[in-house]
N, C-alpha and C positions, 0 to 999 in steps of 0.2 A: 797442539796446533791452534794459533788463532784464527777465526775465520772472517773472512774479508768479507764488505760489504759493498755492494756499490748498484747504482742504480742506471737506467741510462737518460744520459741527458741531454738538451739544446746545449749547441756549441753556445749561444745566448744567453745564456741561464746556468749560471754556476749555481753546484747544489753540493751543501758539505756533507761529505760520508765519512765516518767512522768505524772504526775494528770493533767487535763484538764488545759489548760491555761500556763503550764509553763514547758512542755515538752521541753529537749533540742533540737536541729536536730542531727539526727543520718544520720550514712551511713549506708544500709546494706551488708552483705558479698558481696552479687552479684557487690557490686560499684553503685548502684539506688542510687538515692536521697531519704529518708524520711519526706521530708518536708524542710521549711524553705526558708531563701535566695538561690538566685542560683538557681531557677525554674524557667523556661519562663511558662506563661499561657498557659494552655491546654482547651480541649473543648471537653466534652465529652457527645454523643446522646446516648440515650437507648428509643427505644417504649416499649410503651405507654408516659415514663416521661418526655420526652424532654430533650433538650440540656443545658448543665451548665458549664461554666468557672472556671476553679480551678485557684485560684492565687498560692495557696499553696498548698500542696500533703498531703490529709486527713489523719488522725493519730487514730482517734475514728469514728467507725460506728455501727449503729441499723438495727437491722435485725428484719422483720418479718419472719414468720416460712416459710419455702421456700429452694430454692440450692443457694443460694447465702451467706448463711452463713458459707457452707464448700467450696464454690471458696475462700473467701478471707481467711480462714485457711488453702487452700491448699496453700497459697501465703504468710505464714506464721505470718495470723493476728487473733486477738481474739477479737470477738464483745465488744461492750460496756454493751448491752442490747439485751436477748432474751426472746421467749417464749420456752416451751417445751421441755426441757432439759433432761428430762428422756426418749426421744421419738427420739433425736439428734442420729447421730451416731459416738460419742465419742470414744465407742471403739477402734474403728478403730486406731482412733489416739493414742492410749496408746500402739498399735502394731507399732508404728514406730518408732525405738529408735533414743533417744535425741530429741524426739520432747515431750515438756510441754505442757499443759494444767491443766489451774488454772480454775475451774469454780465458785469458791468464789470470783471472780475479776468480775463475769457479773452479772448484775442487769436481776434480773427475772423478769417479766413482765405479767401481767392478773393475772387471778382468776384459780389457781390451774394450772389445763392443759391450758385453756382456753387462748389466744392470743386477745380476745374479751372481751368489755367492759372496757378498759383503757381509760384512761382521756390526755385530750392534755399536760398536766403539767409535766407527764414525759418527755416528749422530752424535758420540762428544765430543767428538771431533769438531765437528761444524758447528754445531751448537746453534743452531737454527734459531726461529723463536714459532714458526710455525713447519710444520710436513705436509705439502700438497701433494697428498699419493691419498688414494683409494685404498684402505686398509686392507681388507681384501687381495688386492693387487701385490701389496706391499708384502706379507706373508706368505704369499705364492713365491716370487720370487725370491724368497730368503730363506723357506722354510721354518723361520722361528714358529716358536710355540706360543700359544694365547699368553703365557707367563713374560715371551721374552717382548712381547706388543704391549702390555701393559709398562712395563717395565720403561719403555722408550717416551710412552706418550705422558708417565708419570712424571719421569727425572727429566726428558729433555722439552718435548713440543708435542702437542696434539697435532693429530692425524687430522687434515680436513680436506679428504679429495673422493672423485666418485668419476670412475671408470666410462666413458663415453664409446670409446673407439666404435665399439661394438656388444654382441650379449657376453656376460660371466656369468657361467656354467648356467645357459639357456634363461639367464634374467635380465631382461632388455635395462639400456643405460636408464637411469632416474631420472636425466636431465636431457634437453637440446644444446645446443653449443652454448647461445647465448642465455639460456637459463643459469648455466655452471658459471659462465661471464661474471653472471649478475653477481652470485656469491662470493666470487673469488672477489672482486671491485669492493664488496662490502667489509672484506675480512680485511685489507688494506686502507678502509675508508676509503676509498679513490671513486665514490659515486658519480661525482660531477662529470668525470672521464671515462665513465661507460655511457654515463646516458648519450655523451657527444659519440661513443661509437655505435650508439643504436640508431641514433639519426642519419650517422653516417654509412653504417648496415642498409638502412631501410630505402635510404637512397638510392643506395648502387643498386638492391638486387631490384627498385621499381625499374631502376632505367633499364636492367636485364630483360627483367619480363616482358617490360612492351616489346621488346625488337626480337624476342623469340617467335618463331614460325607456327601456324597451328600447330594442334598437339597432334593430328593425323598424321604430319610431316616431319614428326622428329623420329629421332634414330634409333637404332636399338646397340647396346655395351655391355660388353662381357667385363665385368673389374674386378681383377686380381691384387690381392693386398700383398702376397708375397713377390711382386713381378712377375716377370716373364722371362722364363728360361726355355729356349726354344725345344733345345736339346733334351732336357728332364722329360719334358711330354705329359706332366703334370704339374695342374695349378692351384692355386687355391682361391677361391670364387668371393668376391667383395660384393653382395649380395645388393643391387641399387636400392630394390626395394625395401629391404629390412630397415628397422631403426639403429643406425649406427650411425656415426658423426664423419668417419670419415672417405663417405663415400655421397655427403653433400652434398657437393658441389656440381655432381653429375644429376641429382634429383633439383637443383635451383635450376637447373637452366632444360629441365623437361627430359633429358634422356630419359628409355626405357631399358626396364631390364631386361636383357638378355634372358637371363633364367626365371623370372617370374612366372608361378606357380607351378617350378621344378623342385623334388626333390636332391638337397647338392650337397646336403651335409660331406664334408672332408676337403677332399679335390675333386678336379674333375678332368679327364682326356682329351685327343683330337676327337678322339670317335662324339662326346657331347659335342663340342666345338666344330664339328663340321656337321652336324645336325642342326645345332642353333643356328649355326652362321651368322654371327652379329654383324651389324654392319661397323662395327669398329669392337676393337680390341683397346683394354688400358689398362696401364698399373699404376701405382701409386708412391712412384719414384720423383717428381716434380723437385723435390725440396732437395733429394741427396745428389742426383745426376745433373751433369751440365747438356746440352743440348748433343755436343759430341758424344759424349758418352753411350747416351740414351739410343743415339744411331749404332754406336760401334759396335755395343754391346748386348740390345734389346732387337732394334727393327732389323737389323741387317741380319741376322743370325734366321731371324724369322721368315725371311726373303727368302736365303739360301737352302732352308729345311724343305724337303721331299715334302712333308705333309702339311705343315704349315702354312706354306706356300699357295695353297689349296683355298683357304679362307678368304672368301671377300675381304675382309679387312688388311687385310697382308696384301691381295693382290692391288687395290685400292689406296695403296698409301694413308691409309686408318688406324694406324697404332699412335694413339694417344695416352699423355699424361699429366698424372694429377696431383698435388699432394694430397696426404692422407693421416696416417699416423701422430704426428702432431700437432694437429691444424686450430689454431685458435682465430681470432680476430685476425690477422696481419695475414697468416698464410689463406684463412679462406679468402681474402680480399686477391689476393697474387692469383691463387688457386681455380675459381671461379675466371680470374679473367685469364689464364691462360687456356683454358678450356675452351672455353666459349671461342676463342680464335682458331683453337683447333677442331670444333665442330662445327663451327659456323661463322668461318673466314670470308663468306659474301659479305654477313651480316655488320663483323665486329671487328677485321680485317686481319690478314694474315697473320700467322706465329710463326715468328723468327729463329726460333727454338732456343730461346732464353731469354726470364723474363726483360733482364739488365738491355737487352737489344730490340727494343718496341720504343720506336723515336714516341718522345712527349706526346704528338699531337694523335695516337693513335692507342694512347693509354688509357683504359674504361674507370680510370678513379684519380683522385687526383692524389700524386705521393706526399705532396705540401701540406695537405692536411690532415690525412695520416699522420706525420710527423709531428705536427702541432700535437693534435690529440697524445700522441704516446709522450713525449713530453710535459703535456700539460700546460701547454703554451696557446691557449685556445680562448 
């Protein structure tokens, strides 16, 4: 199989892509290098994977499922190879205009949803030139042997990714979101187009903070990373306080934890959940659910339930959501500001229950420039 390469671009701004092996070198808008002659070697660390030498500035990469597949589309590139594509937070990007995405250019990868169970022969398959997966992570899911990890990163691409979500087996992430940013932009050379998202970071979450309420006033959130299944009667607890990346966006705009300085290892029941009482309940379905859904299938059910029902949150019309699991640059920016409307709709003005449905003038960032940046048209 050949693997296809493509990146995403301004309808403005044609950019030539090539099949594996006989890609031209391009410039992009910002004046980077895309590869080719005219690089001095670079060296780039990431923990857990170690240090790697680029002679040349990669053009194709694989992603395990993780934030590092929307850092390097926030830097306006498109995997070679993913899993979990119906679970991504694609949308988003279809809200940015003149930015494409082709996802009959990426090779799916496992058994249905599953990211688990692939065989080493894809990666010659794809033929990559770099692997953003947390090695670690990578040999979890596949069960290969230290021999068959060697093996991958000799003959095809180094491993260069490091596990944020949350802890691996109780060893908090190495990085914050935009620490990991920073790496990935450098392994791409795409500098010039992270710093413009750090400014643009830094911006959004000032104008946040100021319009946040004292912190005596804000709320307290129960966040489940596996959702909310009414019925099951057990959750699995997204811990605000801990260090984990994708539970953010609830810690940017001041929420408190629910279970802070509780013992929650595993899941947790009603019987916790009606002792905490949070004043709201959320999962971290933002990116896979559309607004319908989210009612049909999460907050109605939780109405209906005998004990659920019970919860301030539930009686309150307080089931909130957020993305989570894959949230780079693009999605915390969606992420964050769908949030904030659902906590604090005096402040930041109501949610419509989908980002695509927040007229212009009541949007907390502006999408036009976003799109520049992911582009590179800035």
């Amino acid at each position: 199989m050949t693997s296809r390469r493509r990146v995403l671009a301004s309808t403005a701004t044609a950019v030539t892509i090539g099949v594996a092996g006989c890609a031209d070198d391009t410039t992009e808008p910002n004046g980077e290098s895309n590869g080719g002659d005219g690089v001095d070697p670079y060296e780039i660390c990431i923990e857990p994977s170690g240090c790697h030498t680029f002679e040349e500035v990669p053009e194709s990469f694989f992603v395990i499922p993780g934030t590092q597949e929307d850092m390097a589309m926030s830097l306006g590139l498109q995997p070679a190879a993913h899993a979990y594509p119906e679970r991504k937070p694609y949308k988003f990007y279809e809200q940015l205009p003149g930015v494409d995405y082709d996802p009959d250019d990426v090779y799916q990868y496992g058994e249905g949803e599953s990211a688990r169970n692939y065989d080493r022969e894809l990666f010659y398959e794809v033929d990559p030139d770099v692997i953003l997966a947390d090695p670690r992570m990578l040999q979890s899911y596949s069960n290969w042997s230290d021999a068959d990890m060697d093996e991958i990163e000799t003959a095809i691409a180094p491993f260069l990714g490091s596990f944020i979500r949350f802890d691996f087996d109780g060893q908090e992430p190495y990085y914050t979101m935009y620490e990991l940013f920073e790496k990935v932009a450098k392994i791409f050379q795409r500098q010039a187009q992270y710093e413009a998202w750090v400014e643009l970071h830094d911006e959004f979450m000032e104008t946040i903070e100021d319009r946040l309420p004292p912190e005596d006033e804000r709320p307290t959130a129960a966040v489940f990373w596996r959702g909310i299944n009414a019925d099951a009667g057990e959750f699995q607890p997204a811990p605000i306080s801990e260090k984990r990346n994708d539970v953010r966006c609830f810690r940017d705009l001041g929420i408190k934890d629910a279970f802070e300085g509780m013992d929650i290892a595993g899941s947790v029941g009603y019987e916790t959940l009606l002792d905490v009482d949070p004043d709201y309940l959320a999962a971290l379905n933002l990116s896979s659910m559309t607004g319908d859904e989210w009612q049909g299938e999460v907050v109605e059910p939780l109405e209906d339930h005998s004990t659920a029902r019970r919860l301030s949150a539930v009686e309150n019309d307080n089931v909130v959501r957020s993305s989570g699991q894959f949230m780079g640059p693009v999605t915390q920016l969606f992420s964050t500001e769908a949030l904030a409307k659902q906590i604090y709709p005096d402040e930041f003005g109501s949610w419509p229950g989908d980002s695509d449905a927040i007229p212009e003038t009541e949007q907390l960032f502006d999408r036009e420039r976003v799109a520049e940046i992911v582009t590179g048209d800035f």
